[in-house]
Gaussian input, Z-matrix of N, CA and C with variables (Angstrom, degrees):
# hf/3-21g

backbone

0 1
 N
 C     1     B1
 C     2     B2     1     A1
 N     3     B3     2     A2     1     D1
 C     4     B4     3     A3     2     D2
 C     5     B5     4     A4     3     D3
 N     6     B6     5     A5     4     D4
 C     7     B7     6     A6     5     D5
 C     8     B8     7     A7     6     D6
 N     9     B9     8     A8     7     D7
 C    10    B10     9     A9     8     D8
 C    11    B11    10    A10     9     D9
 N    12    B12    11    A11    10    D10
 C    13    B13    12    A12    11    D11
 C    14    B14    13    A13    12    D12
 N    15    B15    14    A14    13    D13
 C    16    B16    15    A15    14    D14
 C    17    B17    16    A16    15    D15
 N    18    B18    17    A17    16    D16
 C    19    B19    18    A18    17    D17
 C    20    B20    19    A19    18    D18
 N    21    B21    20    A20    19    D19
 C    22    B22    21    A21    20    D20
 C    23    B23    22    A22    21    D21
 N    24    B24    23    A23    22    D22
 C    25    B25    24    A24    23    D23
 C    26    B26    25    A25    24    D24
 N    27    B27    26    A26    25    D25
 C    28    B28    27    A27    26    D26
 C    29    B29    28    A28    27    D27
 N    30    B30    29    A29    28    D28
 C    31    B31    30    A30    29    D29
 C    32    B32    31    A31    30    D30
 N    33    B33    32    A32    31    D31
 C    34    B34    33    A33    32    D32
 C    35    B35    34    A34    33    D33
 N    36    B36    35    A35    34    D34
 C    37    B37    36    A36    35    D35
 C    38    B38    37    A37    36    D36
 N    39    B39    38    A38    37    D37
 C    40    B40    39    A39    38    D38
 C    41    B41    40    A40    39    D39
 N    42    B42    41    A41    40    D40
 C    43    B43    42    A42    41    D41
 C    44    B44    43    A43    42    D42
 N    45    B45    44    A44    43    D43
 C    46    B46    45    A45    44    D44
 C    47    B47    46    A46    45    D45
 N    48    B48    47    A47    46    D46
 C    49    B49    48    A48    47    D47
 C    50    B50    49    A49    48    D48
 N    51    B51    50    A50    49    D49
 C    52    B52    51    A51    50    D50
 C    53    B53    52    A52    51    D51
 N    54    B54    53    A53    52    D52
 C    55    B55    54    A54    53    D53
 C    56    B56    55    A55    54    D54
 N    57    B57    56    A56    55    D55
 C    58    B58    57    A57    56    D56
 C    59    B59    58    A58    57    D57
 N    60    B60    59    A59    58    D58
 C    61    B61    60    A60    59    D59
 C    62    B62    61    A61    60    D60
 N    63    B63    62    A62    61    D61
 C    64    B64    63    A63    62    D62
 C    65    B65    64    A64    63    D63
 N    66    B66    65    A65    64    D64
 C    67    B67    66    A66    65    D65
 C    68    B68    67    A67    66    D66
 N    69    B69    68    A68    67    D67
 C    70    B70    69    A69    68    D68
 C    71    B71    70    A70    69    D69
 N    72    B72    71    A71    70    D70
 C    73    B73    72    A72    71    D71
 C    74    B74    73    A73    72    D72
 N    75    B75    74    A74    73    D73
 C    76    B76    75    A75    74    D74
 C    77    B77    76    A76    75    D75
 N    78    B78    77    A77    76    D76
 C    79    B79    78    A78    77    D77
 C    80    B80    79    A79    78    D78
 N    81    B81    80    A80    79    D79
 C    82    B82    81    A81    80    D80
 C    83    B83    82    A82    81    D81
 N    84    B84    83    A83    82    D82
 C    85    B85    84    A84    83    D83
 C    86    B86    85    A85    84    D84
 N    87    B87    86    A86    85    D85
 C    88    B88    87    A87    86    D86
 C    89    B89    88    A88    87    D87
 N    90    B90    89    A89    88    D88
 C    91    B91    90    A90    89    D89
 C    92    B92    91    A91    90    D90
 N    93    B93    92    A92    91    D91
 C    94    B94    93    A93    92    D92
 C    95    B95    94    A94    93    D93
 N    96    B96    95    A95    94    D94
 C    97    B97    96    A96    95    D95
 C    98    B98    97    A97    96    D96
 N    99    B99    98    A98    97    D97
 C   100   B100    99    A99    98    D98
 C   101   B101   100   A100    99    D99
 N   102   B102   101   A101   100   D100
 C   103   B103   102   A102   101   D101
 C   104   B104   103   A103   102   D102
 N   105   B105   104   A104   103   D103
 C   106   B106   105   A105   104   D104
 C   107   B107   106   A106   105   D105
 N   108   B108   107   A107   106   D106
 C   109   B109   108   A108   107   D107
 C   110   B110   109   A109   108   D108
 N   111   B111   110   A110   109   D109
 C   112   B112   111   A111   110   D110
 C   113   B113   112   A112   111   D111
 N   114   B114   113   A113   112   D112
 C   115   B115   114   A114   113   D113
 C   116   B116   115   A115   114   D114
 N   117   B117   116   A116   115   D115
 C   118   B118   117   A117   116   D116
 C   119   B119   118   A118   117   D117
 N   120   B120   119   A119   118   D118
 C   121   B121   120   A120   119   D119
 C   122   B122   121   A121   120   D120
 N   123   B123   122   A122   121   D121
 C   124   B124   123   A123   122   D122
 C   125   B125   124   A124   123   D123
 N   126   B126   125   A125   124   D124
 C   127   B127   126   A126   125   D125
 C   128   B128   127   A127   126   D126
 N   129   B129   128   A128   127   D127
 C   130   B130   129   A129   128   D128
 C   131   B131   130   A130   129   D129
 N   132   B132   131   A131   130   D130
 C   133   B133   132   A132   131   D131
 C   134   B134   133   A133   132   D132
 N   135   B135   134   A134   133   D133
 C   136   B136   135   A135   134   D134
 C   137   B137   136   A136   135   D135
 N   138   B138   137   A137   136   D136
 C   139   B139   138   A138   137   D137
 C   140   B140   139   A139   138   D138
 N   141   B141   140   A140   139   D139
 C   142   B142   141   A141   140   D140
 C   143   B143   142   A142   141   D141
 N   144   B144   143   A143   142   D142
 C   145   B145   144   A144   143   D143
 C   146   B146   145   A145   144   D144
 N   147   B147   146   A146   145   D145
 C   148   B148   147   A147   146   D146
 C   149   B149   148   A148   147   D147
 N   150   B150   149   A149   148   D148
 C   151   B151   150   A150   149   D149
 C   152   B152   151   A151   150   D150
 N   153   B153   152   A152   151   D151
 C   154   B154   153   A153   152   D152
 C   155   B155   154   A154   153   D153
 N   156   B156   155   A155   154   D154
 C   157   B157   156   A156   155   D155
 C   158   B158   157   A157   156   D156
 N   159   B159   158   A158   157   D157
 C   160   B160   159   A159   158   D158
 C   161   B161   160   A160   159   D159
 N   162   B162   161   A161   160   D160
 C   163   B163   162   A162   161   D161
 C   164   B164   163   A163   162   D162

   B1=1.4404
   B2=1.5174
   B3=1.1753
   B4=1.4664
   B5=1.3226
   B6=1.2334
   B7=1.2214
   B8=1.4298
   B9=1.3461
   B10=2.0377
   B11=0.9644
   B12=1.6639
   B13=1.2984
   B14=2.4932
   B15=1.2651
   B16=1.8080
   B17=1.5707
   B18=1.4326
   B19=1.5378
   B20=1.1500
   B21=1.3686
   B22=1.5242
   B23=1.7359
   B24=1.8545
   B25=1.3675
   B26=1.5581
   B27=1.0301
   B28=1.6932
   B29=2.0946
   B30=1.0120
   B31=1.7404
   B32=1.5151
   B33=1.3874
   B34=1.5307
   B35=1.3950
   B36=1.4752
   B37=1.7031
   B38=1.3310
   B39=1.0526
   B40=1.7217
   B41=1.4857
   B42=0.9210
   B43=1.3220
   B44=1.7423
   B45=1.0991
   B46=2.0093
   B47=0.7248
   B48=1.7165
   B49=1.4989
   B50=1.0911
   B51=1.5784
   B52=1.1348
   B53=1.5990
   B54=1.2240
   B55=1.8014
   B56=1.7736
   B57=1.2114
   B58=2.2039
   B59=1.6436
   B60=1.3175
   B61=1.4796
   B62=1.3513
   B63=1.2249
   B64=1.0999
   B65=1.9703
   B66=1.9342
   B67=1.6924
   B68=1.4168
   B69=1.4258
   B70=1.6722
   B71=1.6823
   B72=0.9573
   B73=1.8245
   B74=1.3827
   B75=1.2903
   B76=1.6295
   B77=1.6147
   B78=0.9146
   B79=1.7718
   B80=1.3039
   B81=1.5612
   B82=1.7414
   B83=1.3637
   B84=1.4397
   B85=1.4451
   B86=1.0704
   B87=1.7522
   B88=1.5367
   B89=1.2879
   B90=1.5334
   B91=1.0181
   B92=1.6773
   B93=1.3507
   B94=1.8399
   B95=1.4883
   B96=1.0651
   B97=1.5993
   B98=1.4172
   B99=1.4047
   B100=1.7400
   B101=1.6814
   B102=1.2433
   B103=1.3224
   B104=1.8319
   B105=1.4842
   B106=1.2477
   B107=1.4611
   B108=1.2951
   B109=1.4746
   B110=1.3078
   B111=1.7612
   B112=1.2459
   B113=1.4882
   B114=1.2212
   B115=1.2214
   B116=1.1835
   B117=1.2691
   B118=1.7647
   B119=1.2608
   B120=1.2117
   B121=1.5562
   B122=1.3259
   B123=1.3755
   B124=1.7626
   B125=1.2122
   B126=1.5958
   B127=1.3037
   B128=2.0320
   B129=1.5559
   B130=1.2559
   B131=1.3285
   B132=1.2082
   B133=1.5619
   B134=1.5136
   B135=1.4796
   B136=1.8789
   B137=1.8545
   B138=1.5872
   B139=1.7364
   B140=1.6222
   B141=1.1016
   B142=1.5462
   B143=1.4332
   B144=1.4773
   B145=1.4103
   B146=1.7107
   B147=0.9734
   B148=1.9347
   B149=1.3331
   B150=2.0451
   B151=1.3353
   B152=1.6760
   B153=2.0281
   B154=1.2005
   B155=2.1323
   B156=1.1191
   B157=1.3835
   B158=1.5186
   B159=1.2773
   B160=1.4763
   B161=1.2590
   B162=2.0484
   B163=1.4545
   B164=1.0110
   A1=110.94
   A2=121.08
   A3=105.18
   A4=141.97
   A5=119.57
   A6=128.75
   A7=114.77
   A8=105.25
   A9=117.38
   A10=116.99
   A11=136.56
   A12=143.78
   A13=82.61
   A14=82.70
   A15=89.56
   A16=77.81
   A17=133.86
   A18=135.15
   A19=132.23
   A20=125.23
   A21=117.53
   A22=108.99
   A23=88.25
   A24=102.17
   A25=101.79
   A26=115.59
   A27=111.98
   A28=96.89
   A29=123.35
   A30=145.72
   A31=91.44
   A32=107.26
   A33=117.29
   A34=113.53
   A35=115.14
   A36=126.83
   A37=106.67
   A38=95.54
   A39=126.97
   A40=112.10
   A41=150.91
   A42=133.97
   A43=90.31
   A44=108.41
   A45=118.22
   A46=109.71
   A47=119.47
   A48=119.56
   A49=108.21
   A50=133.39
   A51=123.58
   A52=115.93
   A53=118.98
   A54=116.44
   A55=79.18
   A56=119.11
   A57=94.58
   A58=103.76
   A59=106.27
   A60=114.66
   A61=100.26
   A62=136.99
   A63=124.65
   A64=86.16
   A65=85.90
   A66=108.26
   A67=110.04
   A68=90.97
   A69=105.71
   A70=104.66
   A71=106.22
   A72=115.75
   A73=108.98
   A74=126.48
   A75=132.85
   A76=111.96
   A77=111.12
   A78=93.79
   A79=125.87
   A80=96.21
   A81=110.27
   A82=99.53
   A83=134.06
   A84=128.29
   A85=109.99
   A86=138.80
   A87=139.21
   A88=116.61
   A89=128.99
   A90=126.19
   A91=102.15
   A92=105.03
   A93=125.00
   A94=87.72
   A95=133.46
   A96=115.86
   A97=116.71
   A98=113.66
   A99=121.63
   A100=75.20
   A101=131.57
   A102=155.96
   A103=95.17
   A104=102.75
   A105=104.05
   A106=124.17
   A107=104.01
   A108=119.49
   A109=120.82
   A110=115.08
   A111=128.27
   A112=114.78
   A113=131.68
   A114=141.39
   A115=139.79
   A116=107.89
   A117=132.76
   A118=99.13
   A119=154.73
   A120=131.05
   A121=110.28
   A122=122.56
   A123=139.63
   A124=78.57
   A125=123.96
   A126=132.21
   A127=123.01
   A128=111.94
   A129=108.62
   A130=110.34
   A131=100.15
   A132=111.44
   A133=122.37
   A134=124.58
   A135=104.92
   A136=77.98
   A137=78.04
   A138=104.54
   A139=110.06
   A140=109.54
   A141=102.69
   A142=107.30
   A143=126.41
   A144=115.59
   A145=97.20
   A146=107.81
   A147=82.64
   A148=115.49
   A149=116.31
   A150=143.04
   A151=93.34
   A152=78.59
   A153=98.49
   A154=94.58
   A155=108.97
   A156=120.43
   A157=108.88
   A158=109.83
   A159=135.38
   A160=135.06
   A161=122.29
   A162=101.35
   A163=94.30
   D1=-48.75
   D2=168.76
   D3=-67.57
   D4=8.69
   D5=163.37
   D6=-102.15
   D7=-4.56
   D8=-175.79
   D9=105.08
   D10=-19.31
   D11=-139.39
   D12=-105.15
   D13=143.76
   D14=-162.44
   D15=-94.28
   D16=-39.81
   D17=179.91
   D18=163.12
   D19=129.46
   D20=176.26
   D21=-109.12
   D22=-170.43
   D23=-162.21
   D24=-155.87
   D25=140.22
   D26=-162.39
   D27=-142.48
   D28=116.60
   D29=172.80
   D30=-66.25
   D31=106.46
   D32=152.98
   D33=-47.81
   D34=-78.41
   D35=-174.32
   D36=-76.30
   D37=179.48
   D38=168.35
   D39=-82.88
   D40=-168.49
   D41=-177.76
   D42=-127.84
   D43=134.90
   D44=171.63
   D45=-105.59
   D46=137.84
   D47=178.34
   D48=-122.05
   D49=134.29
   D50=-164.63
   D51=107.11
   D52=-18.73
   D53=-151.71
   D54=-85.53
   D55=1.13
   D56=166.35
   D57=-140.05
   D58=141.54
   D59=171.91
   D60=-50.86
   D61=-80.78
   D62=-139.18
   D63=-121.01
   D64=-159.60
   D65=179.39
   D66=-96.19
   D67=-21.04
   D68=173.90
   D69=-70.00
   D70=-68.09
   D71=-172.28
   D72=-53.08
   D73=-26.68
   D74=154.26
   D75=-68.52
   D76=-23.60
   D77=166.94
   D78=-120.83
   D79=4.35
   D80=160.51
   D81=-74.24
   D82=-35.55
   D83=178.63
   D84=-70.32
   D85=-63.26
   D86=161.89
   D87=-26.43
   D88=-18.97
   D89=-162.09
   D90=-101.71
   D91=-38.50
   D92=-174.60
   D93=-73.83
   D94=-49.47
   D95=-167.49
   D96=-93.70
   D97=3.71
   D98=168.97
   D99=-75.87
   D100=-92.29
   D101=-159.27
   D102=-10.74
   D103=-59.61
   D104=-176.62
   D105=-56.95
   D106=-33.76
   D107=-172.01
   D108=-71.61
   D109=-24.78
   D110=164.24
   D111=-91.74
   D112=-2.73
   D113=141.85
   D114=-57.46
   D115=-25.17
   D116=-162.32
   D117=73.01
   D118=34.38
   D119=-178.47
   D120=-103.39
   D121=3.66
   D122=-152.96
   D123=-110.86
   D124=153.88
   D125=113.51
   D126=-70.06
   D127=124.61
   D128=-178.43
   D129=-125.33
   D130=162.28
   D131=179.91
   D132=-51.14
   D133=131.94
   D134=164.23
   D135=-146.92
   D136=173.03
   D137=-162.53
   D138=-89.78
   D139=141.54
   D140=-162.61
   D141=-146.44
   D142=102.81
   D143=-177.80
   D144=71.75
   D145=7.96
   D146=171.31
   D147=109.64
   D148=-8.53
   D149=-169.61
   D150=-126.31
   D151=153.07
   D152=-175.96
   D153=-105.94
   D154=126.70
   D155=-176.00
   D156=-142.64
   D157=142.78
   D158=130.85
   D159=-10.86
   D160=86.65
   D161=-175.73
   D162=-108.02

């Protein structure tokens, strides 16, 4: 905000197509890494200075 900008957002990867058989096996994964995340075993995002980062 102090520079004017309301917020950005920047794509680590490339986008892969193909990396799951199905729609199922894509939310069998969303589902394993929610799991983790309420576990603590994930690293997740928190806000830092005004950024969204990696702890």
């Amino acid at each position: 905000m102090r520079d004017g900008r309301v917020g950005r957002w920047v794509v680590g990867e490339i986008t892969i197509t193909g990396q799951y058989a199905s729609l199922a096996h894509y939310f069998d994964s969303v589902a394993d890494t929610l799991t983790r995340i309420a576990d603590g075993d994930h690293p997740v995002r928190e806000v830092s200075e005004g950024r969204l980062v990696r702890s």
